[in-house]
C-alpha angles and dihedrals in degrees: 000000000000092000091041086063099046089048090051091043086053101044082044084055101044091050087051089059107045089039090062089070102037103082149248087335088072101034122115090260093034127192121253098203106047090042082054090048090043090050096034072059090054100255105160091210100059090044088059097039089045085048087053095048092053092045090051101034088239107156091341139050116283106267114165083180102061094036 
């Protein structure tokens, strides 16, 4: 369990930092839309980030479906 959280903790940070470069999809307001086209592209980050705002209801109904 132990090693499941640090490896959670480390993929969480990583996301943090390469978020910080990618673009409006991972800023603090981020944009629904270009988060929808980056993870339609297969970015990884915007899936997860996209996953996160419909889980949430930030910027789009509360879906846990389609989260």
């Amino acid at each position: 369990m132990k090693n499941l959280m640090q490896q959670f903790c480390f993929a969480l940070l990583l996301s943090m930092f390469s978020s910080a470069y990618a673009g409006s999809c991972f800023q603090k307001s981020p944009d629904v839309s270009d988060c929808k086209i980056k993870a339609e592209q297969g970015n990884l980050d915007a899936q997860f980030f996209l996953g996160v705002m419909y889980g949430n209801g930030e910027g789009v109904p509360q879906d846990y479906k389609q989260a």
